[in-house]
Backbone as numpy.savetxt, mean C-alpha at the origin, in Angstrom:
# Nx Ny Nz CAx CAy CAz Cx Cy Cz
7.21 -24.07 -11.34 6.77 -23.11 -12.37 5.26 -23.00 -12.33
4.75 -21.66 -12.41 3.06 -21.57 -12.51 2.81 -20.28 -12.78
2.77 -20.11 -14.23 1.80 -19.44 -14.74 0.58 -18.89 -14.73
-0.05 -18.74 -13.67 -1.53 -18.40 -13.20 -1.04 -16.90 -12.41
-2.14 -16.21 -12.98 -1.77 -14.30 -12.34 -1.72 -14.38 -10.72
-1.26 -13.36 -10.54 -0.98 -12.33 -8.86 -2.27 -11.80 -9.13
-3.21 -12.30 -8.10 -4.01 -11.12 -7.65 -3.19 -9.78 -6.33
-3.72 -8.28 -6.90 -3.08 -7.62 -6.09 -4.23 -5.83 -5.92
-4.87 -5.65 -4.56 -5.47 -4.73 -4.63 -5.34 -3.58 -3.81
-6.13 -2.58 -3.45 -6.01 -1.90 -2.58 -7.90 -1.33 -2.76
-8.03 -0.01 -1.79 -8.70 0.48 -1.30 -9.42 1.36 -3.22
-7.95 2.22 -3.67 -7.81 2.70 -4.79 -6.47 2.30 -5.55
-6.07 3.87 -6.31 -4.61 3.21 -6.61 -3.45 3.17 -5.87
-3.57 3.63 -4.30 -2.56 3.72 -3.38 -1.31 2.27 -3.64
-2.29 0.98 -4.31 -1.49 -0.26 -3.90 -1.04 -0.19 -5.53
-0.77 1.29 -6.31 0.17 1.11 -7.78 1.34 0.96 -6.77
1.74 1.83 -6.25 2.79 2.09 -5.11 3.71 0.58 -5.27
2.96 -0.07 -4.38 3.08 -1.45 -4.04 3.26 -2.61 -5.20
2.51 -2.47 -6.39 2.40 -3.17 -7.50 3.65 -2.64 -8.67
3.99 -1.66 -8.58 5.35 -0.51 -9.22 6.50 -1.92 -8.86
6.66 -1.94 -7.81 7.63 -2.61 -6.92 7.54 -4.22 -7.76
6.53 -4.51 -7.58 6.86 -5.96 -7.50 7.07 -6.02 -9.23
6.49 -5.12 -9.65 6.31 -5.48 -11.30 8.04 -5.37 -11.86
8.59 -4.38 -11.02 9.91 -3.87 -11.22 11.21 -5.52 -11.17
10.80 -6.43 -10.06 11.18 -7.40 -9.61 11.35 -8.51 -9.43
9.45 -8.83 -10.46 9.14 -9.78 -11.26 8.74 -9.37 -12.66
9.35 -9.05 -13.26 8.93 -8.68 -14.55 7.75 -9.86 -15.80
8.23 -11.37 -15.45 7.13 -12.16 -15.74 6.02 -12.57 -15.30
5.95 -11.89 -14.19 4.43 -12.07 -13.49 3.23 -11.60 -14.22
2.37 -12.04 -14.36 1.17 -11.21 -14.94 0.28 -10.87 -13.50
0.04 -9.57 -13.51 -0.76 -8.90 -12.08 -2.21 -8.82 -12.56
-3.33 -8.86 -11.29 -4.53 -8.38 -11.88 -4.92 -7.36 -10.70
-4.81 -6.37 -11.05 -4.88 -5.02 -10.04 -6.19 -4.76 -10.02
-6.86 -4.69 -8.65 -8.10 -3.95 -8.87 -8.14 -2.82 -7.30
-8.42 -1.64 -8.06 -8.56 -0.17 -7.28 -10.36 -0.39 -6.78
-10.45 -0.61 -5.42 -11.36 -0.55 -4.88 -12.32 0.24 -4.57
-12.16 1.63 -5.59 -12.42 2.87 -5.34 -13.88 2.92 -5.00
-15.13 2.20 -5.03 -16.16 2.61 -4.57 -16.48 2.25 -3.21
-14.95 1.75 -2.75 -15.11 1.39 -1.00 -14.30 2.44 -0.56
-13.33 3.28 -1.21 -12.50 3.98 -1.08 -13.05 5.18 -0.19
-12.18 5.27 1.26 -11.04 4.60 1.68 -11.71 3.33 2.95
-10.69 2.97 2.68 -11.09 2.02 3.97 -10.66 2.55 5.20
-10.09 3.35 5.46 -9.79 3.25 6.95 -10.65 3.33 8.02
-11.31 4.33 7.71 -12.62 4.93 8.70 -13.52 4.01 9.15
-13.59 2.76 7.84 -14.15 1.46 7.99 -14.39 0.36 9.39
-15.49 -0.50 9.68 -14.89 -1.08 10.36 -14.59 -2.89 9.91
-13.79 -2.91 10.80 -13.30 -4.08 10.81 -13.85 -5.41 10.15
-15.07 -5.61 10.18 -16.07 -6.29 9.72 -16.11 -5.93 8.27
-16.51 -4.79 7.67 -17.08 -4.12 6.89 -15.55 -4.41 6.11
-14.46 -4.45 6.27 -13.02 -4.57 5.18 -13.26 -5.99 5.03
-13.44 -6.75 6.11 -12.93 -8.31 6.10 -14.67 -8.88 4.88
-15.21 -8.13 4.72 -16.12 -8.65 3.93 -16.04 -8.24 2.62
-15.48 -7.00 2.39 -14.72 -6.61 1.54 -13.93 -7.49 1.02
-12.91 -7.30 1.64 -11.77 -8.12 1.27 -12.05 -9.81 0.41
-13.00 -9.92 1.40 -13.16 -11.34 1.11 -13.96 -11.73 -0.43
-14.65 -10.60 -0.56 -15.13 -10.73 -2.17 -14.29 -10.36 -3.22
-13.28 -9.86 -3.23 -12.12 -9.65 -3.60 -11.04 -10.95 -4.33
-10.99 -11.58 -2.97 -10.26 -12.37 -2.80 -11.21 -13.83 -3.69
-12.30 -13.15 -3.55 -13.23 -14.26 -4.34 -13.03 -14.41 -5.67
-13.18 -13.23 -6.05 -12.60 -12.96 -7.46 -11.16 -13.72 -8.25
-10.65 -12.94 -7.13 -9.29 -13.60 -7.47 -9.17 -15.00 -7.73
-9.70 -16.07 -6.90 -9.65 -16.96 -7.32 -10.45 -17.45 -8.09
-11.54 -16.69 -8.59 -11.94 -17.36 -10.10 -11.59 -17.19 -11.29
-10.46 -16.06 -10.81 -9.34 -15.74 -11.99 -8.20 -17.09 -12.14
-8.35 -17.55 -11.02 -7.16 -18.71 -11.33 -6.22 -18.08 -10.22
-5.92 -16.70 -10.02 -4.87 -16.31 -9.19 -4.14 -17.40 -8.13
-2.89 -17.34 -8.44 -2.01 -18.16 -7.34 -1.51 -17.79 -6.14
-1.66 -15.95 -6.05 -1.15 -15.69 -4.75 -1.69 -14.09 -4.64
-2.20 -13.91 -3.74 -3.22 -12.22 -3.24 -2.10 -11.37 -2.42
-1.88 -10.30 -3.27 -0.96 -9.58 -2.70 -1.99 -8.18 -2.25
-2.22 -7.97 -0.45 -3.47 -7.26 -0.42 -1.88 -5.67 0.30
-2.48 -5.07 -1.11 -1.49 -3.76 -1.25 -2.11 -2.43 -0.35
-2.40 -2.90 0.68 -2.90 -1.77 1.69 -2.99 -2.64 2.83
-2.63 -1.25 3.60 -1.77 -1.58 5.12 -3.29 -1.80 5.87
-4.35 -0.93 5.99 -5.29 -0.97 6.90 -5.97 -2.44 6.23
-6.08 -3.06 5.23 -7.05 -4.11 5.27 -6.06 -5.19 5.37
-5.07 -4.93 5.52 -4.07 -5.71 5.96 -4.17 -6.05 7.28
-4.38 -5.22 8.27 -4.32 -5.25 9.52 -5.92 -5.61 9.68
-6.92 -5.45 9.20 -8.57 -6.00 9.15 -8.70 -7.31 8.81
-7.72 -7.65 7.58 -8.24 -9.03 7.71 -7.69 -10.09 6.96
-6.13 -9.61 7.06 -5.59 -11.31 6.41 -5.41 -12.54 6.72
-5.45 -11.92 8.36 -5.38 -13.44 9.24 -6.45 -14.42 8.90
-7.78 -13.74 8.86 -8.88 -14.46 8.61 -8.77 -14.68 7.21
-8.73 -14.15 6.28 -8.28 -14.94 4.64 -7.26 -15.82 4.81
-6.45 -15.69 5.36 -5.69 -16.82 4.83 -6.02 -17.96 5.85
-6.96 -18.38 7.04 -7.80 -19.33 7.37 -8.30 -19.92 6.00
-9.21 -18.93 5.12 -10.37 -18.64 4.91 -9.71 -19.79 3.08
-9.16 -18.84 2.60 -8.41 -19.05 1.07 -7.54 -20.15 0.75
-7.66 -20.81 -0.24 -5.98 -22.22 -0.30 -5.44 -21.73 -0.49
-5.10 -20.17 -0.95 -3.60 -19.48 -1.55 -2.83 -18.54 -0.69
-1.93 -18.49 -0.84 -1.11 -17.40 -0.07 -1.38 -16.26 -0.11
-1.06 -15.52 0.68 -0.98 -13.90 0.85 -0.37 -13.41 1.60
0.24 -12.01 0.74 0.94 -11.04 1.33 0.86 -9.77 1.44
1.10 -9.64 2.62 0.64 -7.89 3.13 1.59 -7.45 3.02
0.79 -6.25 3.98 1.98 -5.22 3.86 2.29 -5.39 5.35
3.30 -4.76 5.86 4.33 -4.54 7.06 4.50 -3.52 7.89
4.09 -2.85 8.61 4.54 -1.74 9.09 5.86 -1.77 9.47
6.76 -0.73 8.60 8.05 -0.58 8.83 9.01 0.14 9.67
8.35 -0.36 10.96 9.26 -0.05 12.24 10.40 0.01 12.38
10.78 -1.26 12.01 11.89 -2.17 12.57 13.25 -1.03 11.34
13.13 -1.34 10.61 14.05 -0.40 9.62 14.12 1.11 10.19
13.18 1.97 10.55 13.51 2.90 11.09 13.77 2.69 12.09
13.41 2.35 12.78 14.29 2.21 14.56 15.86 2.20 14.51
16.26 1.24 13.52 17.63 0.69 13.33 18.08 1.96 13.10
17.99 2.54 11.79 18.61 3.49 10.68 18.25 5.31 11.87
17.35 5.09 12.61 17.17 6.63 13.46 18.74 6.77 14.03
18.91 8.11 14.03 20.16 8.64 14.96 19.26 9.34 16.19
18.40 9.88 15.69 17.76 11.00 16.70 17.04 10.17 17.95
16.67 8.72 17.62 15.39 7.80 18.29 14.38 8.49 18.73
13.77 9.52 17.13 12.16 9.95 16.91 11.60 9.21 16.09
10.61 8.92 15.72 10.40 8.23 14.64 8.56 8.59 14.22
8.73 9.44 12.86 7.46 9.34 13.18 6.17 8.20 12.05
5.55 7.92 12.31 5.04 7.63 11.65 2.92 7.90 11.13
3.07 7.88 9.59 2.01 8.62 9.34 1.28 7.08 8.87
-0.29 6.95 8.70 -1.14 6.12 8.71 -2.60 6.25 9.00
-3.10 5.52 8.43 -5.09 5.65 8.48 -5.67 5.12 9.68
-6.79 5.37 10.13 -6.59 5.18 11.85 -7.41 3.70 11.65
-7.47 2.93 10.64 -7.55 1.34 10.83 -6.22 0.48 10.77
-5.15 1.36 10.25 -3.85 0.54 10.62 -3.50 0.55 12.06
-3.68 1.81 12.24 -3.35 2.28 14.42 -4.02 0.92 14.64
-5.37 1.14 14.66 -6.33 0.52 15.45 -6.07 -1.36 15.00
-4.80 -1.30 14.30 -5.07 -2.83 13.90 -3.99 -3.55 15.20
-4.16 -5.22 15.18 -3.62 -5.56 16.03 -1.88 -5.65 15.54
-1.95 -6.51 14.04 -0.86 -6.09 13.61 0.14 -4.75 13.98
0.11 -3.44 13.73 0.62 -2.47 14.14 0.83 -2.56 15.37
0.43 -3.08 16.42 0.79 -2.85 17.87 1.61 -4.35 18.26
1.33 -5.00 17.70 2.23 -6.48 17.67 3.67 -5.62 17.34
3.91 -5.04 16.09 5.01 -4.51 15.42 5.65 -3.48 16.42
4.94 -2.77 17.20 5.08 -1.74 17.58 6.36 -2.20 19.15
5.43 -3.01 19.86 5.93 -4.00 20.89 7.34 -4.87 20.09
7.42 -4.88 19.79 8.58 -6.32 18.98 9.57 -5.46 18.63
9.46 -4.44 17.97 10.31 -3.12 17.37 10.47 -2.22 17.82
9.81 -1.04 18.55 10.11 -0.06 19.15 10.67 0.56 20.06
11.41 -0.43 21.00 12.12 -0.72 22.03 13.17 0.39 22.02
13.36 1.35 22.28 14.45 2.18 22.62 14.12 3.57 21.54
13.19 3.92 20.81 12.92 4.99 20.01 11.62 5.05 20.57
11.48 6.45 20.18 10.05 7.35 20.66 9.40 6.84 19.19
7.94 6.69 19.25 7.18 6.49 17.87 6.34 8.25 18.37
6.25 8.71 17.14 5.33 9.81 16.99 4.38 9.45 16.16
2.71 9.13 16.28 1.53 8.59 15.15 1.17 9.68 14.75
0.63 9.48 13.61 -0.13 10.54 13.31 -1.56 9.71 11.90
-2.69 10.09 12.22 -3.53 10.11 11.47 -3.08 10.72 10.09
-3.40 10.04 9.18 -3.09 10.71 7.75 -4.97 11.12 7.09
-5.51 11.87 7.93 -6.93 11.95 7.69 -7.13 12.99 6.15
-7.64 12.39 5.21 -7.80 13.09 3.91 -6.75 13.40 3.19
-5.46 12.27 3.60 -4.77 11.97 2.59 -4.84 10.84 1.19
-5.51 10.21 1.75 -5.91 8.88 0.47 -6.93 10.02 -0.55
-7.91 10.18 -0.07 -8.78 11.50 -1.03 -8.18 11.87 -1.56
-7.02 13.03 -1.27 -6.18 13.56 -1.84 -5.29 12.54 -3.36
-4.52 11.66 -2.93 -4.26 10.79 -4.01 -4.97 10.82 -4.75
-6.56 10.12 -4.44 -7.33 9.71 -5.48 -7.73 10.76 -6.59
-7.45 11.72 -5.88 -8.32 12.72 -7.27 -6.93 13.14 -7.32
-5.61 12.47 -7.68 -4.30 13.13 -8.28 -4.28 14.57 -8.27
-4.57 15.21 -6.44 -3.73 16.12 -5.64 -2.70 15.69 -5.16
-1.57 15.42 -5.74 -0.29 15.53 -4.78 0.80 16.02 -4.91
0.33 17.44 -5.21 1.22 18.46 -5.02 0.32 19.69 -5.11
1.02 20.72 -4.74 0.44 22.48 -4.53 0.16 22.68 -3.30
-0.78 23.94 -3.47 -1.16 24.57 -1.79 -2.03 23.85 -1.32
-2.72 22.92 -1.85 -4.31 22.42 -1.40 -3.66 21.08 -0.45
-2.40 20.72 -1.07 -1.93 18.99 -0.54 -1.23 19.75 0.81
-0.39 20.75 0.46 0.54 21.24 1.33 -0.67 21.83 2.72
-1.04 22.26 2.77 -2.56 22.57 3.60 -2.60 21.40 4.22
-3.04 20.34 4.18 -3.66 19.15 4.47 -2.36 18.71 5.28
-0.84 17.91 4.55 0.28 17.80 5.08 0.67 18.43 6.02
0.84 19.62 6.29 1.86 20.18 7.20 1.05 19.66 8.66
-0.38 20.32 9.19 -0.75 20.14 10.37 -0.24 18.51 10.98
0.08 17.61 9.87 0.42 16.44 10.35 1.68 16.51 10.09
2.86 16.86 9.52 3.98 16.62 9.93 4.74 17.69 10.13
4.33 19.00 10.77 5.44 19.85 11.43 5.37 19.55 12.59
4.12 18.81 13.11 4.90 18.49 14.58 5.48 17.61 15.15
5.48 16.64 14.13 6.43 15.61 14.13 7.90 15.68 14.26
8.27 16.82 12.81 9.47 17.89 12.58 10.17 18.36 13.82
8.94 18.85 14.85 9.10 19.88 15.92 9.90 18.85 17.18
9.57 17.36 16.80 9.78 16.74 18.23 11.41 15.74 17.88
11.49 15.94 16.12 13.16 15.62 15.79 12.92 14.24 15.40
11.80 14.08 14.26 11.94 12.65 13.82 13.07 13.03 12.59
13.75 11.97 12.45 14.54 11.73 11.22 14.36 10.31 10.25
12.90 9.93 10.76 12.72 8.82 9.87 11.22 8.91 10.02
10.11 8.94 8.89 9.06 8.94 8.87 9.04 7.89 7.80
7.78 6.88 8.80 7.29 5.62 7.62 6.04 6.34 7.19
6.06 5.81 6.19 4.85 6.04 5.21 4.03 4.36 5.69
2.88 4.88 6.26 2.61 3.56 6.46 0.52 3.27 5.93
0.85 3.98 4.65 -0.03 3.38 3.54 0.16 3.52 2.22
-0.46 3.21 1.51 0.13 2.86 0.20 -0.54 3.74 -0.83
-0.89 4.94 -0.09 -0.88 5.87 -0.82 0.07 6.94 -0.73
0.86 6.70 0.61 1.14 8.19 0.72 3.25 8.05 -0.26
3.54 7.17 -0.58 4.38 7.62 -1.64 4.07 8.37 -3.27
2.79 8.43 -3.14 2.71 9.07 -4.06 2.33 10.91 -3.97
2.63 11.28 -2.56 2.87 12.45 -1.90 4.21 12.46 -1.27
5.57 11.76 -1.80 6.34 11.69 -1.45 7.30 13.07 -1.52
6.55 13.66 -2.83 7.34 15.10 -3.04 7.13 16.28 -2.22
5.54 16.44 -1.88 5.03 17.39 -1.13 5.64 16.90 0.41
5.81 15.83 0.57 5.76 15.73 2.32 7.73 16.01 2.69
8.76 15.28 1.38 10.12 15.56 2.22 9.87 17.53 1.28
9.29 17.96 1.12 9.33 19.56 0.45 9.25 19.91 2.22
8.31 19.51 3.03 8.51 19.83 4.29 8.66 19.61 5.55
9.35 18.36 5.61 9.98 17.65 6.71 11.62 18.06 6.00
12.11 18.11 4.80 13.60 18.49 4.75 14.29 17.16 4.29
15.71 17.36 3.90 16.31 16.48 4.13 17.21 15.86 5.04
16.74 16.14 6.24 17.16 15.34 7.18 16.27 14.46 7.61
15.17 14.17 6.89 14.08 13.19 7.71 13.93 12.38 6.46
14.31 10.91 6.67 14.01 9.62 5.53 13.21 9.34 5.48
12.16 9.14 4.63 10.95 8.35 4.08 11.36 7.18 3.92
10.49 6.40 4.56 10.64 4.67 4.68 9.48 3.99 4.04
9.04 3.59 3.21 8.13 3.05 1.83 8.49 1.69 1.71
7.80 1.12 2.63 7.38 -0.78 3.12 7.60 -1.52 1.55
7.24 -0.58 0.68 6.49 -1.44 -1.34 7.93 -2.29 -1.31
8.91 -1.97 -1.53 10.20 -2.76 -2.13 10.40 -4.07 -1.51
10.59 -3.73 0.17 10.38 -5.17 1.35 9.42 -6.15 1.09
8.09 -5.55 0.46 6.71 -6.52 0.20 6.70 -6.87 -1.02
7.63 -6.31 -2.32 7.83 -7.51 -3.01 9.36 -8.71 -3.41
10.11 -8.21 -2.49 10.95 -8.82 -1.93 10.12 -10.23 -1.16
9.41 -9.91 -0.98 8.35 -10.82 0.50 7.71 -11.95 -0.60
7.22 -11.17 -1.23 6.46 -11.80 -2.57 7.34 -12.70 -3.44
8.51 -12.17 -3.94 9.67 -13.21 -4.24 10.02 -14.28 -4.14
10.27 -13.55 -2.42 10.46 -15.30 -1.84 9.86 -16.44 -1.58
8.32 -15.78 -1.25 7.50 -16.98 -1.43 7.31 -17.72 -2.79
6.99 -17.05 -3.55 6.83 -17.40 -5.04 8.32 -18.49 -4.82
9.61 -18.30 -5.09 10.64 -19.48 -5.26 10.38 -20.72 -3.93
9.85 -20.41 -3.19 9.42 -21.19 -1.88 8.37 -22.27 -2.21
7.36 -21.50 -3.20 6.24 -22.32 -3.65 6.75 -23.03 -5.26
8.28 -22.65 -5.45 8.58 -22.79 -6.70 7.24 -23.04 -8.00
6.84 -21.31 -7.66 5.67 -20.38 -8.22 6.09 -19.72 -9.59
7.22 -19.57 -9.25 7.48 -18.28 -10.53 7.58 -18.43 -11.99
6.91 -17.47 -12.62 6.35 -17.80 -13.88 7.85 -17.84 -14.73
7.99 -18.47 -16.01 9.09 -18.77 -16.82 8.51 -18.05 -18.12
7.52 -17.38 -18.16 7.22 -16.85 -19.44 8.51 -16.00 -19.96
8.31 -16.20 -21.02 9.37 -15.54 -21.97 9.68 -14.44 -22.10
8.46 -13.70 -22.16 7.94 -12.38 -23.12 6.81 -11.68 -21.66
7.25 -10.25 -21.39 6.20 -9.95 -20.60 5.04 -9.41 -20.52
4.46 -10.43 -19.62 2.81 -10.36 -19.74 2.42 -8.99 -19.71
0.57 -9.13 -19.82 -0.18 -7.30 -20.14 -0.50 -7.80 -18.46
-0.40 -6.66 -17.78 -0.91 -7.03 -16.41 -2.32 -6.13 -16.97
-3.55 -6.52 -16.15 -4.66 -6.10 -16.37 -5.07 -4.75 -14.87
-5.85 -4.25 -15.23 -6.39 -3.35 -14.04 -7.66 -3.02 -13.99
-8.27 -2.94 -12.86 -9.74 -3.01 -13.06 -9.99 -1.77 -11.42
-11.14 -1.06 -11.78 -11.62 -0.33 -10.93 -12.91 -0.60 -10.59
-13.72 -0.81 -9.56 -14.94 -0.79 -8.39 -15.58 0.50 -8.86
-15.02 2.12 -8.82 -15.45 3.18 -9.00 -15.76 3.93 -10.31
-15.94 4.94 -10.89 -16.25 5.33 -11.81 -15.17 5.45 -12.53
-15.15 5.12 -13.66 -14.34 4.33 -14.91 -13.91 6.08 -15.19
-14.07 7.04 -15.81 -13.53 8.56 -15.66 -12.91 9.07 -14.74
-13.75 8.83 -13.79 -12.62 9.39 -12.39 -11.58 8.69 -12.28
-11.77 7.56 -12.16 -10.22 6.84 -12.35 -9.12 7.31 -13.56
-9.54 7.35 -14.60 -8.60 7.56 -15.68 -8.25 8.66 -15.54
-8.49 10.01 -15.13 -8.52 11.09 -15.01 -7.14 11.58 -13.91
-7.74 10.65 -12.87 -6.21 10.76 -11.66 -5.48 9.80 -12.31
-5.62 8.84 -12.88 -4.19 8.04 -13.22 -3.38 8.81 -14.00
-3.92 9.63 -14.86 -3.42 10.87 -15.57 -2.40 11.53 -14.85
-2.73 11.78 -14.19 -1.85 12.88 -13.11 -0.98 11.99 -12.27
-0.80 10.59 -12.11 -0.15 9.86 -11.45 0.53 9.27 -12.31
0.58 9.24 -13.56 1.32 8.55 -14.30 3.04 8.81 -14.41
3.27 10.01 -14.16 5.04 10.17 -14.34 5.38 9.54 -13.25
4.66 9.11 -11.93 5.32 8.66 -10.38 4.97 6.63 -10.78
3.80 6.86 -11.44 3.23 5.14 -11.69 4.31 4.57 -12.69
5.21 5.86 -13.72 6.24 5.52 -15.01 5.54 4.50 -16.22
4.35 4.30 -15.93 3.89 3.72 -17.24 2.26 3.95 -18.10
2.04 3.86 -18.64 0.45 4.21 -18.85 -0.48 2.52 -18.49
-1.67 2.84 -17.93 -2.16 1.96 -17.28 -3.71 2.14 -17.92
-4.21 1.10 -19.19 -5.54 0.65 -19.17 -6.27 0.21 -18.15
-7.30 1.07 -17.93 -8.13 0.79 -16.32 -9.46 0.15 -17.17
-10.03 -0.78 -16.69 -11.38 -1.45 -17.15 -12.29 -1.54 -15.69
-13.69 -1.21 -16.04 -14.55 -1.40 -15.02 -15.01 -2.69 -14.28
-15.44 -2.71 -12.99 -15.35 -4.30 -12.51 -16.50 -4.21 -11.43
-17.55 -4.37 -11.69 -18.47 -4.31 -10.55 -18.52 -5.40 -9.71
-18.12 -5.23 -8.42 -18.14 -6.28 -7.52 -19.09 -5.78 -5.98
C-alpha cells in the first residue's frame, strides 16, 4: 500500500488522453498532471533538449513525493526514459507504439501510422517496428501541426480537416484498415480523422494498454493506494494559465470532467 501521488505529464494536454485512462482504472490514485505547454511541442525538439526537459520534470515529481512517472507522450518517451530511469529511484511508464495490436487485428496488412517526427526518429519506434511488423506494410506519416491544433482546442471543422486529410488520404489510398494514433494528442482529433478515413479503418489509442501497464506495476510494487474516498488529482501548466483554460474548455466533453489548471513555473 502507498499513498504518495502518480506523477504524469506530457508536452501539453495531449497526455489528458493518457491520464482519462488511468484515472478511469485507478480511481484511488491521486495524479499530478503537468501540461508542458511552454515547451510545447516537443517533437521538432532535439533529443538532448527533451531529456533535459524531462528530467526537470521528473525532478519535480519527486519532490512531490511521487511514487511512479507516468511520461504521457510518445516522443519524450522515445528521447528519454531509458536515461531517467538510470537516472530516478522510481519507476516509469511510457507510452508504446502500438504496432503489434494492429498488425494482428489488420485484414488488409496496411497499416498506417500517424506520429511527431521525434517518435519516427526514436530508437524505441524502430526497435517496435523490427519485433512487430513482420508481414504488414507500415505507412508513416508526420502528424506536423497537429499537437498545435489540439492545443488551441481545434479539433474539429474546416481548419482541422485542412491540416488532416493531406496526411491521411493517402494512407486511405494505399488500404490501411488500422491507423495508430501514435501521440497523445491525436485522440482528441479522433472525430475529425475516422470523419475521413471511414469506417473501415480502426483507430488504435496505446492510453488504455499504458494504464493497464501502470496497474500492473503498481500491484507488482504492491503500490496501490487503499484510500477510501477519491482523491482531487491536481494539474498544473508550464504555459499561460488563460490559454490553457480556454482550450480545456473546448476539450472538456472528450476530457468528461472539468479540470482546475494552476500555474507551475519550471
Amino acid at each position: 500500500m502507498n499513498e504518495a501521488p502518480i506523477g504524469i505529464f506530457d508536452s501539453g494536454f495531449g497526455g489528458l488522453s493518457v491520464w482519462k485512462e488511468c484515472k478511469a482504472l485507478l480511481p484511488n490514485e491521486q495524479f499530478i498532471y503537468i501540461a508542458d505547454q511552454a515547451y510545447c511541442p516537443y517533437g521538432p525538439k532535439s533529443q538532448e533538449a527533451i531529456l533535459q526537459r524531462t528530467r526537470r520534470i521528473s525532478q519535480y515529481f519527486l519532490q512531490k513525493g511521487a511514487k511512479l512517472i507516468v511520461i504521457a507522450c510518445n516522443t519524450a518517451t522515445a528521447a528519454a526514459i531509458q536515461e531517467l530511469r538510470k537516472e530516478f529511484p522510481i519507476p516509469f511508464v511510457g507510452m508504446e507504439p502500438a504496432i503489434k495490436p494492429a498488425a494482428l487485428k489488420s485484414k488488409t496488412g496496411h497499416i498506417g501510422i500517424l506520429a511527431t517526427e521525434g517518435t519516427f526518429a526514436g530508437q524505441h519506434f524502430k526497435n517496435t517496428r523490427e519485433k512487430f511488423a513482420q508481414g504488414v506494410e507500415l505507412h508513416i506519416q508526420v502528424g506536423e501541426g497537429l499537437v498545435e491544433l489540439v492545443e488551441s482546442g481545434k479539433i474539429e471543422g474546416l481548419e482541422c480537416q485542412a491540416v488532416l486529410e493531406p496526411f491521411l488520404l493517402p494512407m486511405k489510398a494505399k488500404g490501411i484498415d488500422q491507423l495508430v494514433l501514435g501521440c497523445t494528442h491525436y485522440p482528441f482529433l479522433r472525430k475529425a480523422i475516422s470523419s475521413i478515413l471511414g469506417e473501415g479503418v480502426k483507430l488504435i489509442d496505446p492510453a488504455p494498454a499504458v494504464a493497464r501497464q501502470l496497474q500492473r506495476l503498481l500491484k507488482e510494487e504492491n503500490s496501490l493506494s487503499q484510500k477510501q474516498e477519491e482523491p482531487t488529482d491536481i494539474f498544473y501548466t508550464s504555459g499561460s494559465l488563460e490559454a490553457g483554460k480556454k482550450t480545456l474548455k473546448k476539450l472538456k466533453e472528450i476530457i468528461g470532467t472539468y479540470i482546475k489548471l494552476s500555474p507551475l513555473a519550471l
